[in-house]
C-alpha positions as CSV (number, residue, x, y, z in Angstrom):
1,X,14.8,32.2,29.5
2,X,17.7,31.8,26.8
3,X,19.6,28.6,26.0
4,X,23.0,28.6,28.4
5,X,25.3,26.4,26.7
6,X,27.1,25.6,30.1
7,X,23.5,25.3,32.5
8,X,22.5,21.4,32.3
9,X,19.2,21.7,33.4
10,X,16.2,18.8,32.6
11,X,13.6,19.5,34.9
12,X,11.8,16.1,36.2
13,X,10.1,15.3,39.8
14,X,12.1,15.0,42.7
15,X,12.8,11.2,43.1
16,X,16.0,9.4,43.8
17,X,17.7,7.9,40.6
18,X,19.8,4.7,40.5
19,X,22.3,4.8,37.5
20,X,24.2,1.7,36.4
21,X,27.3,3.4,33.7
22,X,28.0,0.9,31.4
23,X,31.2,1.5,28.5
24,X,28.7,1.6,25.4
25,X,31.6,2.8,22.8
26,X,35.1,3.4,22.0
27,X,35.7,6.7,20.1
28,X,39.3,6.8,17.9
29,X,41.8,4.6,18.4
30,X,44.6,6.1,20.4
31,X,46.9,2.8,19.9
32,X,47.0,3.5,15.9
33,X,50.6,3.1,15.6
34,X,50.5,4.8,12.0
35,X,47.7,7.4,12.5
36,X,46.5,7.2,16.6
37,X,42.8,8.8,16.5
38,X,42.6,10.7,19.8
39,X,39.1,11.8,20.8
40,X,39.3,15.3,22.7
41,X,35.9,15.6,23.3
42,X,32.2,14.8,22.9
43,X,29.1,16.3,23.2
44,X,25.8,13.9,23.1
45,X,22.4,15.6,21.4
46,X,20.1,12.8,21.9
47,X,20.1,9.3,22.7
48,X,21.4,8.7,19.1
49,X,23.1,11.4,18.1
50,X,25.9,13.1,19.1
51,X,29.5,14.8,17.9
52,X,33.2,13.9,18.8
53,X,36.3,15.8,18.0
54,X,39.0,13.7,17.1
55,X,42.9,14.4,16.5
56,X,44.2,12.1,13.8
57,X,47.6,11.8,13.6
58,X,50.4,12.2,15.9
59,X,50.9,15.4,18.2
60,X,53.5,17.3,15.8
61,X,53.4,20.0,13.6
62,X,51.4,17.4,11.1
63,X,48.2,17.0,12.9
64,X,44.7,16.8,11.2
65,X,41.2,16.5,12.9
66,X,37.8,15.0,11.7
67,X,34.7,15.5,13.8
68,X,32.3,12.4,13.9
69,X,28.9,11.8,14.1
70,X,27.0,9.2,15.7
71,X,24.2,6.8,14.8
72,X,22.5,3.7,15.3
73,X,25.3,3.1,18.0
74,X,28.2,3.3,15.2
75,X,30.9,6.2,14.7
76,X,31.3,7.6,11.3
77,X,33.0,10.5,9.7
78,X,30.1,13.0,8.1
79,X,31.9,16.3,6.9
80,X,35.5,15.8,5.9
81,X,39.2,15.8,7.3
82,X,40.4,18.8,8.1
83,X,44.1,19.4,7.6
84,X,46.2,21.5,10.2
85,X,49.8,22.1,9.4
86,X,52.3,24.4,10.7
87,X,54.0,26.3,7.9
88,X,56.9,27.7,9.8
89,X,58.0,24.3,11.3
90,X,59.2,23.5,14.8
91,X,57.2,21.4,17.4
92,X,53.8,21.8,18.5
93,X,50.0,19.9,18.4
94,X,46.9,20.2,17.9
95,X,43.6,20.6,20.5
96,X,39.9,20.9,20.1
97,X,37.9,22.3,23.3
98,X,34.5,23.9,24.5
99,X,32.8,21.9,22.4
100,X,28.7,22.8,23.5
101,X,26.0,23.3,21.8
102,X,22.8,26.0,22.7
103,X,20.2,23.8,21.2
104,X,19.9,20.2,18.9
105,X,21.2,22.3,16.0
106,X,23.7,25.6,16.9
107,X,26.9,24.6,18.5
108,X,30.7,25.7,18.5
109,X,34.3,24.9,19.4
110,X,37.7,25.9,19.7
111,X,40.5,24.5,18.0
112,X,44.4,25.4,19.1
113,X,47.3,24.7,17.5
114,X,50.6,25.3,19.2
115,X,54.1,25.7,18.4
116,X,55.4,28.3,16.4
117,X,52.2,28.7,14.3
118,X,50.3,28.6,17.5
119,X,46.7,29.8,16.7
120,X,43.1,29.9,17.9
121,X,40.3,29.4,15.4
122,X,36.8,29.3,16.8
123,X,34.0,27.1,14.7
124,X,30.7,27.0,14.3
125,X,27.8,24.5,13.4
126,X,24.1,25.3,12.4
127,X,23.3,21.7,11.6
128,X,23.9,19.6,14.7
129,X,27.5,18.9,13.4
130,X,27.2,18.0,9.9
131,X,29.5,20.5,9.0
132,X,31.4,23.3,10.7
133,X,32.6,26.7,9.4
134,X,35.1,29.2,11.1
135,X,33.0,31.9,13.2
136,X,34.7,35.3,12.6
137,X,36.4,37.2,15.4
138,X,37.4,41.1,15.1
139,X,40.7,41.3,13.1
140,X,43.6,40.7,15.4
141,X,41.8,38.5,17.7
142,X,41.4,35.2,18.7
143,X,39.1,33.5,21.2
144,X,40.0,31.3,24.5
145,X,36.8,30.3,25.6
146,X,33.0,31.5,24.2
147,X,30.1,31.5,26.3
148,X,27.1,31.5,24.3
149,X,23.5,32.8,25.3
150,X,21.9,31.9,22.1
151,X,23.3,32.1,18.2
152,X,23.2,36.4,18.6
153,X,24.3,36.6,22.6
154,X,27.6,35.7,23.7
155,X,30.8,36.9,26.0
156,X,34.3,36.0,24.6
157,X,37.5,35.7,26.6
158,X,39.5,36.9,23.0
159,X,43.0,37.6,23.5
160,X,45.7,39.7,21.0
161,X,49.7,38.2,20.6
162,X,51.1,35.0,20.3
163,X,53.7,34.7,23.4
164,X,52.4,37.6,25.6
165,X,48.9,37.5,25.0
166,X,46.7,40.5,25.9
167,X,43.4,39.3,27.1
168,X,40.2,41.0,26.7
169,X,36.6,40.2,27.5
170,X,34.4,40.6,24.7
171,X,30.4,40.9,24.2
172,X,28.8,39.7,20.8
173,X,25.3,41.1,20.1
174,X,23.5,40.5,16.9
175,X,26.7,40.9,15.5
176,X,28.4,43.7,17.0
177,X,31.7,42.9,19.2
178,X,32.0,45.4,22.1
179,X,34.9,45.0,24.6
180,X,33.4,45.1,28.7
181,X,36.5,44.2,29.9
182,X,40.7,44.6,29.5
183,X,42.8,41.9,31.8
184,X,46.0,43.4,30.1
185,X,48.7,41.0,29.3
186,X,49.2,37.8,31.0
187,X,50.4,34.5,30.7
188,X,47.7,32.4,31.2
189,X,43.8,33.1,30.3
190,X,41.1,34.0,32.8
191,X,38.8,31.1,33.8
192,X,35.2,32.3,31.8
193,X,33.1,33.6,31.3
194,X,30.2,31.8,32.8
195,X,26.8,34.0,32.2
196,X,23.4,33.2,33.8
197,X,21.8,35.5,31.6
198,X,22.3,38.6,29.7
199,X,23.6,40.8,32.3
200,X,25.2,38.6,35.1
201,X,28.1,36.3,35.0
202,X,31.6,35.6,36.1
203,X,35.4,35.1,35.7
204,X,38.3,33.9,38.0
205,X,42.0,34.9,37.8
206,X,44.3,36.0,39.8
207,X,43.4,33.9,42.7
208,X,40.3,35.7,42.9
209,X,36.9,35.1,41.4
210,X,34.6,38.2,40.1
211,X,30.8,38.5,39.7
212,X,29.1,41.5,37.5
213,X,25.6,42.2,36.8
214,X,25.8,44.8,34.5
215,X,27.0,43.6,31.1
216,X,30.8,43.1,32.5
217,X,30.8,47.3,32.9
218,X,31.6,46.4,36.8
219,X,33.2,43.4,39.3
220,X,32.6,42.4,42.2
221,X,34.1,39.8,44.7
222,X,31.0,37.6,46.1
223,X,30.6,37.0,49.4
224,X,31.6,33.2,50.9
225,X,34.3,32.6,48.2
226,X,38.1,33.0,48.3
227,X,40.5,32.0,45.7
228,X,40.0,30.8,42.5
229,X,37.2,29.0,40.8
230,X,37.8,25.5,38.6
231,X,34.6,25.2,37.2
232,X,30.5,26.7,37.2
233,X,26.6,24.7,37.2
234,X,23.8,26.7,37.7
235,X,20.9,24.7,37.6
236,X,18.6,27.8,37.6
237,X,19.6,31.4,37.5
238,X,19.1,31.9,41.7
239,X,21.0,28.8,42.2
240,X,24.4,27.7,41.2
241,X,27.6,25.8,42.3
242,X,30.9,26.1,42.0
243,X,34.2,24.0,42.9
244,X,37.8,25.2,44.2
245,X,40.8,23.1,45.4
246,X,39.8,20.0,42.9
247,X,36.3,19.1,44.8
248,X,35.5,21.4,47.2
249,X,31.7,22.7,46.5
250,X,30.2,25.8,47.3
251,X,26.5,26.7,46.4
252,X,24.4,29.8,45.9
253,X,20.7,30.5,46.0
254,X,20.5,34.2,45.2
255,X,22.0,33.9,41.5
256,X,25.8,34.0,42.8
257,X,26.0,37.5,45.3
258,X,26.7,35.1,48.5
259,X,28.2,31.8,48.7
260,X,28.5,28.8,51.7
261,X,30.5,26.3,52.0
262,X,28.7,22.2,51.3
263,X,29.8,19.7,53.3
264,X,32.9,17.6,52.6
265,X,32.5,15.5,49.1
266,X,34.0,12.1,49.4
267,X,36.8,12.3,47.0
268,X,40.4,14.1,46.5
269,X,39.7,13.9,42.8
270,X,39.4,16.6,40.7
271,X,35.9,17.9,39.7
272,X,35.7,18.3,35.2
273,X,31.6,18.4,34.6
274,X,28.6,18.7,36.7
275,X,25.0,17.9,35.7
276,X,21.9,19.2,37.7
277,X,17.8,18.0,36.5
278,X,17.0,20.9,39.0
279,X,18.0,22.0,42.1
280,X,18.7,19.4,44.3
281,X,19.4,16.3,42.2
282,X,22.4,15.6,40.3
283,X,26.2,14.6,39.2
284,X,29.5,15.5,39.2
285,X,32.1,13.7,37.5
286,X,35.7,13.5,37.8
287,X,39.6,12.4,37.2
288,X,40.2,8.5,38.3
289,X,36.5,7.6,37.5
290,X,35.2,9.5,39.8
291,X,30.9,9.7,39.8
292,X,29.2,11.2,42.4
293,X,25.6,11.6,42.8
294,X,23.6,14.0,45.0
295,X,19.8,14.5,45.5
296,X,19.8,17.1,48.4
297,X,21.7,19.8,46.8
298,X,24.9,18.7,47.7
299,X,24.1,18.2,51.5
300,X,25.8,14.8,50.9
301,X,27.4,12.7,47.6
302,X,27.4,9.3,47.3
303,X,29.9,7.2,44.7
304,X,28.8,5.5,41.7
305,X,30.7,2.8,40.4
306,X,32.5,3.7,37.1
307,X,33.8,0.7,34.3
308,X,36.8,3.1,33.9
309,X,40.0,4.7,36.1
310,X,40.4,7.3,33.6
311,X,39.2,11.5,34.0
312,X,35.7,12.0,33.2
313,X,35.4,14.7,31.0
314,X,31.5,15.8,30.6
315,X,28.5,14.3,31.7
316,X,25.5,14.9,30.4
317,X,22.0,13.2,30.1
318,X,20.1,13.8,27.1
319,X,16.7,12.6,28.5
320,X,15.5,12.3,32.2
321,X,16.4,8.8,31.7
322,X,19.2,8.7,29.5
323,X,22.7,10.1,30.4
324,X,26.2,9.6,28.7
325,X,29.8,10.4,30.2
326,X,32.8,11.0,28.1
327,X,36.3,9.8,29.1
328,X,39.2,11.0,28.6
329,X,40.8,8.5,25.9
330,X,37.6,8.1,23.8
331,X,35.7,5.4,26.1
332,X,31.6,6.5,25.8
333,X,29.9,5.5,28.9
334,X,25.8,5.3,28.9
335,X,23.3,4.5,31.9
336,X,19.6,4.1,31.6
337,X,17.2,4.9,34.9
338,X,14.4,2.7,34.4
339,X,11.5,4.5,36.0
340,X,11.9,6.6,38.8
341,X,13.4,4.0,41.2
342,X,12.7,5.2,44.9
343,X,14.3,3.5,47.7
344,X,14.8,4.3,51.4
345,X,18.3,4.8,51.9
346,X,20.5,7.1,54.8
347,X,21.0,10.2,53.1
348,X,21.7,11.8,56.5
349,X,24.2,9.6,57.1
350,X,27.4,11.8,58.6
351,X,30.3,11.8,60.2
352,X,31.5,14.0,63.2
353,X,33.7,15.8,64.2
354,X,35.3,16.4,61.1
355,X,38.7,17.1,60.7
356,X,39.3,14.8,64.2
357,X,42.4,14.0,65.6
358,X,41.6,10.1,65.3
359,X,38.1,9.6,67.2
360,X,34.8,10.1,65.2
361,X,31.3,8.8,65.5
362,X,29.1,8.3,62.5
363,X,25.0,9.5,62.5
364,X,21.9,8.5,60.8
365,X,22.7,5.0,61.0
366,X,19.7,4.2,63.0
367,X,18.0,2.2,60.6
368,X,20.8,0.5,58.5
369,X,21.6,-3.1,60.0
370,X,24.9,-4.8,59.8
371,X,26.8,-1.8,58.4
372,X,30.6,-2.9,57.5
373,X,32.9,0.1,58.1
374,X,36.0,0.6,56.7
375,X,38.5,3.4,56.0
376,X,40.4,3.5,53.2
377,X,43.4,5.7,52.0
378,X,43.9,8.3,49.1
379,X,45.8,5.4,47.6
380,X,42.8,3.0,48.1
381,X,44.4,0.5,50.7
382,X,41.5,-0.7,53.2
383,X,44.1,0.8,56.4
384,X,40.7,0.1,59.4
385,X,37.8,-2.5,59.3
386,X,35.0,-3.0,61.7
387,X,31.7,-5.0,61.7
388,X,28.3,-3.3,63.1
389,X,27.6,0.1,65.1
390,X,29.3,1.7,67.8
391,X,29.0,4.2,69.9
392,X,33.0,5.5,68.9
393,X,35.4,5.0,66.2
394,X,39.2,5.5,66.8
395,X,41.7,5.4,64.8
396,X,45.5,6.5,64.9
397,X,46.9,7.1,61.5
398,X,49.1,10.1,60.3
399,X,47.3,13.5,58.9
400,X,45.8,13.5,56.0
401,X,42.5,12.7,53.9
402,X,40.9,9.2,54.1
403,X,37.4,7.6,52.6
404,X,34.6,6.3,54.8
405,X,33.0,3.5,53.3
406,X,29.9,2.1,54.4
407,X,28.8,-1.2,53.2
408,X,25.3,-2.1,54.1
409,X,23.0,-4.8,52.6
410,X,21.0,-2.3,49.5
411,X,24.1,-0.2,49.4
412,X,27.5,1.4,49.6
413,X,28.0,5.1,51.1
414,X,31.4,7.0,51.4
415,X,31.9,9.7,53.5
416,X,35.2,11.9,53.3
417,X,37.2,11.9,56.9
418,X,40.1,14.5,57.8
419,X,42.4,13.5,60.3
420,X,44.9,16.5,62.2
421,X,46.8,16.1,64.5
422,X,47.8,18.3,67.3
């Protein structure tokens, strides 16, 4: 099976794994008052290496970026300052995206720059960073997002205009650029593509979200999903999730054609990266420091704790031991799973009915002793507290979205709770 530069995918036993995320590095420095180094993203190779794409310089029409490389737990610039400056003046910035790589040595980006120069250039490295060098589009054409296979397969969302862009979806083979697809012109870009393989992948806009299986000739609407997508994982080609409304999951097994609905995950916060070893075990990360961890396919997410409050961009572990998550603002964060820890813990731990108008009981607490219960609002005031089991919980607070947390003597557990009213 090809690379996927979007399927995370380490492939280890089933076990339970126990992270603790520690802040192992600071990438720029965004309080630079003369030059503020803003990182914008960072991908992680191996346990020592890895690339970050910084903004130097203020967000104007004078911006620069230098991409970074890492080593021996130190930051350094290894190819150069690139210089970005608009030539016809007025305001605008600079951004770097989509950094991802399809193997230790082959990787791209996209870099923006808006105002009334705005431009797309897309970039390319065959040397795990070292350098980059544009990667050239057909004439008239600029890229939104690329979606490589492997360094001669890839779709492109490519677009023609400045203001009034007229999107196109693009496939690059050995290459030769063919257009699959014309979304005519539109404001804002489609979200994609995401390709599984060769032939099957899919795009959201629209407020709809689109599967094809035949090289983008033809789209479909899958079954089980309505609305827009936010973001794709697909651990395997048969199985794959996907989250609307900021953290709502949904999961397939048959490679995306049908779609269900996974129980409630316990946050509001929106979902930016996802991380599966293999089908049933893994991560999703979030904005406020938001860590969740699964190992039953998303039948249930517990919260990790997080040394940070701000969005999690990517997560990503470079070994079956060894995983890094990248915050927004440059922090680096690092856990190490020592073994494969195993211990017995409620993972059928739920609570019912859900949405309730104020009475709920709580399940699969058979074997937990002393559990402290509390509820705990969007805004993260304790609002109910109660000590041990009972048969009933009742509460009467106004409609809304609240956190269960469930504080026993090995652990913590949170489970989302909907209260509506009649």
């Amino acid at each position: 099976m090809k690379h996927l530069i979007f399927i995370n995918l380490i492939l280890l036993a089933p076990v339970i794994l126990t992270a603790q995320w520690t802040q192992v590095a600071q990438i720029g420095n965004p309080n630079n008052p003369f030059a503020p180094e803003i990182a914008q993203d960072c991908y992680m190779i191996s346990p020592t290496r890895g690339v970050t794409l910084l903004r130097i310089g203020t967000n104007s029409p004078h911006a620069s970026w230098v991409q970074a490389w890492f080593t021996n737990n130190c930051w350094s610039v290894y190819s150069g300052v690139f210089n970005e400056q608009c030539q016809t003046g007025g305001g605008g910035g600079l951004t770097l995206q989509g950094l991802n790589f399809i193997n230790d040595s082959v990787g791209f980006f996209i870099e923006v720059s808006y105002g009334e120069c705005t431009s797309f250039r897309t970039f390319k490295t065959t040397n795990g960073g070292q350098s980059f060098s544009t990667f050239s589009l057909p004439t008239g054409l600029s890229a939104a997002s690329v979606n490589f296979l492997d360094e001669n397969n890839a779709y492109l969302m490519a677009f023609a205009g400045n203001m009034f862009r007229h999107f196109y979806l693009l496939r690059y083979h050995d290459g030769i650029y063919v257009t699959v697809q014309d979304y005519g012109t539109r404001e804002y870009s489609p979200l994609g593509p995401y390709f599984i393989n060769d032939s099957s992948g899919f795009v959201s806009y629209d407020g709809h979200f689109y599967r094809t299986s035949d090289y983008g000739q033809t789209w479909t609407e899958p079954a089980g999903v309505s609305g827009e997508v936010s973001m794709y994982c697909f651990p395997s080609e048969s199985m794959g999730y996907i989250v609307q409304n900021n953290a709502d999951f949904k999961k397939t097994t048959d490679g995306g054609i049908n779609w269900v609905s996974l129980p409630t995950a316990p946050t509001t916060c929106k979902i930016n990266s996802m991380f599966f070893f293999n089908e049933s075990v893994g991560y999703a990360t979030g904005n406020s420091g938001t860590i969740l961890y699964t190992d039953n396919g998303g039948q249930s997410w517990d919260i990790q704790d997080c040394p940070t409050s701000a969005n999690l961009v990517r997560i990503r572990f470079v070994t079956p031991e060894i995983g890094f998550i990248f915050a927004a603002g440059g922090a680096l964060l690092k856990t190490t799973i020592v073994g494969n820890i195993e211990k017995k813990r409620p993972v059928n731990v739920m609570v019912y009915p859900n949405p309730t108008t104020g009475k709920f009981r709580i399940s699969g607490m058979g074997n937990i002793e002393n559990p402290q219960i509390a509820l705990i609002s969007a805004e993260g005031e304790i609002l109910y507290r109660v000590a041990g089991k009972s048969d009933e919980y009742s509460v009467n607070l106004a409609n809304g979205t609240y956190l269960i947390k469930i504080t026993t003597e090995k652990e913590i557990l949170y489970r989302k709770l909907i209260l509506i009213k009649n």
